[in-house]
C-alpha positions in Angstrom: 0.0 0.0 0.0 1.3 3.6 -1.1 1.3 6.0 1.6 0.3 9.6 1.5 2.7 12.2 0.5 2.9 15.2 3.1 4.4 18.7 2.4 7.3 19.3 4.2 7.1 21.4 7.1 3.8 20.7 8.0 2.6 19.1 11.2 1.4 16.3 9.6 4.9 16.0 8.1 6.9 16.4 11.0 4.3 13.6 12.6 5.5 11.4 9.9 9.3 11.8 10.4 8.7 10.7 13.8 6.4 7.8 13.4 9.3 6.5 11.2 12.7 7.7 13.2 10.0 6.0 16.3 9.7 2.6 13.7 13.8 2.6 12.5 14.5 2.7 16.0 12.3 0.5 17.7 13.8 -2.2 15.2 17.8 -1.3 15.3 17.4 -2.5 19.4 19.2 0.0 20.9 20.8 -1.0 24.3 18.4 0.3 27.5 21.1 2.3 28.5 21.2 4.6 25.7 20.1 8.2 26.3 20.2 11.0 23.8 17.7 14.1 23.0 17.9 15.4 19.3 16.4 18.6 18.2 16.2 19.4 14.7 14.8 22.9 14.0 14.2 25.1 10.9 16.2 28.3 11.6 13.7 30.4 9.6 11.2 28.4 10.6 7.0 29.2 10.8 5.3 29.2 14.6 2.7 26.1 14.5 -0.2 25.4 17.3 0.8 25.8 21.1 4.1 27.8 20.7 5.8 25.0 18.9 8.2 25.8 15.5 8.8 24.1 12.5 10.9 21.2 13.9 11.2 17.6 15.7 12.5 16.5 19.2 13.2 13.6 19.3 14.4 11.2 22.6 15.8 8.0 23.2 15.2 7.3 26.5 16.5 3.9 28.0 16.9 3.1 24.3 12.9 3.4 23.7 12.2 6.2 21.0 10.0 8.9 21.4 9.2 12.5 20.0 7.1 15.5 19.5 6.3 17.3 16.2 7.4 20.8 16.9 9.7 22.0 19.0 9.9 25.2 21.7 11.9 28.4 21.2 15.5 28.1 22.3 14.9 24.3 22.6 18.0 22.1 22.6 19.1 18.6 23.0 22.4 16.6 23.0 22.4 16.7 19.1 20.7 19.9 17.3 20.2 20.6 14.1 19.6 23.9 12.7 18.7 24.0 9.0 16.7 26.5 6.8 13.6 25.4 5.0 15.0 25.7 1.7 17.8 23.3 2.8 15.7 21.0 3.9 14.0 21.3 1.2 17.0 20.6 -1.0 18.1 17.2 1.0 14.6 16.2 1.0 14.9 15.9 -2.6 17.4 13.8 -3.0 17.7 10.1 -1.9 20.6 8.9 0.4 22.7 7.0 -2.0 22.9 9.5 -4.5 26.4 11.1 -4.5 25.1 14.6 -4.7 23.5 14.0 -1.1 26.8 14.2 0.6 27.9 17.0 -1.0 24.6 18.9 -1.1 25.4 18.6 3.1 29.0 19.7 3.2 27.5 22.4 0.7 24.8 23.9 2.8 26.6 23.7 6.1 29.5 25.8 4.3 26.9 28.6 2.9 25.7 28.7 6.7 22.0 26.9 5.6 22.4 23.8 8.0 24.4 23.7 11.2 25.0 20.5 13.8 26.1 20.5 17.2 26.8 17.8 18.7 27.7 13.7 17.9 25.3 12.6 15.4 26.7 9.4 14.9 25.4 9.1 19.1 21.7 8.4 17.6 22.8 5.3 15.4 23.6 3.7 11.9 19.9 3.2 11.7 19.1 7.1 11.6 20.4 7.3 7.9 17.9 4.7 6.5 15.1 6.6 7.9 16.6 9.4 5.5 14.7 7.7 2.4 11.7 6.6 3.9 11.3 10.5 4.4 11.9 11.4 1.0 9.5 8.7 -0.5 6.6 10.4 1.6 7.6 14.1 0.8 5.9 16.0 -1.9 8.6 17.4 -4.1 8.0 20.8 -5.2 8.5 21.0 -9.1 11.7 23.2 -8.4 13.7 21.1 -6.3 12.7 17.6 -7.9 16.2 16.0 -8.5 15.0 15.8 -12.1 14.7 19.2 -13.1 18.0 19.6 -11.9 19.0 17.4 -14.2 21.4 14.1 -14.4 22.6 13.0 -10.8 26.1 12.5 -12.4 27.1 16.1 -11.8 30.5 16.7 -10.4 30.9 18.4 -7.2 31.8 21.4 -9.2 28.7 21.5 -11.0 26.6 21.0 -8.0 28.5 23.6 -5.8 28.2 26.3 -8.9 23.7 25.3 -9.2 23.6 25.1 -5.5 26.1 26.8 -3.1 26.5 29.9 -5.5 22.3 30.8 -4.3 22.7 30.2 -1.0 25.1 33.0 0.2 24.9 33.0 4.0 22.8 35.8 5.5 24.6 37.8 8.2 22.6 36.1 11.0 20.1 33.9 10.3 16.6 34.5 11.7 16.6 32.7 15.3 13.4 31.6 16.5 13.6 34.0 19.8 13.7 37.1 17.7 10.2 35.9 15.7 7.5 37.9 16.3 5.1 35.2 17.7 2.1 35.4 15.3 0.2 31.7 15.0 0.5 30.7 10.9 -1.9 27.7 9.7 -0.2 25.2 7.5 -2.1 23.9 4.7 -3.3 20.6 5.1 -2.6 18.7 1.8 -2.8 15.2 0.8 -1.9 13.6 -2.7 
């Protein structure tokens, strides 16, 4: 059975990425000791219901997974990852194994678009195969479908001069404590 696409950034969306980091998880048995809080936000993120932003917590407590779609102003965790919704947007179109993936990441964390503190690699081998899963539920948007952008043989070069070159960093990127708080409904859509 096909599942629903969801457009990224919405609630429903963010719901989805946890059911399946919650599913990965829950089958990579992670030893009960294990305890680790990640917090991925969008930097330029909108406000959704109940004070929460654009973003995912997510927990591994006693190594049982759990999370919450949105996340609070300021909120932080042992990993954090701070990305811009066009970034996201950008990895989101592209599958895990393709080599432009990789360098799409080195790319957007050099123009200032995506930012990681903390040990990813804390969470697991089992968070990168979630990575696709995400991708096959995600609407593309016409503009960033890897097939507009053409073959996924391009060099490093090419990729850095279609990519990198339009994502100059701003001076400070938006943080979610200097938002002004104003409650934005996401659209709802299903395909």
């Amino acid at each position: 059975m096909t599942k629903p696409k969801l457009h990224l950034g919405t609630m429903d969306w963010f719901k989805m990425v946890g059911t399946l980091m919650c599913e990965h998880a829950s089958l990579a048995r992670l030893p009960q000791e294990m305890n680790v809080w990640l917090v991925e936000r969008y930097i330029d993120g909108a406000e959704l219901a109940g004070g929460l932003f654009q973003g995912i917590r997510f927990d591994l407590i006693a190594g049982k997974p759990w999370f919450r779609a949105g996340v609070l102003a300021g909120e932080r965790g042992d990993v954090a990852i701070e990305i811009t919704v066009a970034a996201s947007r950008r990895l989101n179109a592209l599958r895990s194994a393709d080599p432009n993936y990789l360098a799409a990441i080195d790319c957007l964390r050099a123009a200032g678009q995506m930012r990681v503190e903390g040990d990813l690699s804390r969470i697991g081998d089992w968070l990168k195969a979630v990575h696709d899963a995400i991708v096959d539920q995600t609407i593309q948007p016409l503009s960033q479908s890897p097939s507009v952008w053409g073959s996924h043989r391009q060099s490093m070069a090419t990729l850095e001069s279609i990519e990198c070159l339009s994502l100059a960093p701003a001076a400070e990127p938006p943080r979610h404590d200097r938002l002004v708080r104003k409650p934005v409904s996401l659209p709802r859509i299903m395909v």
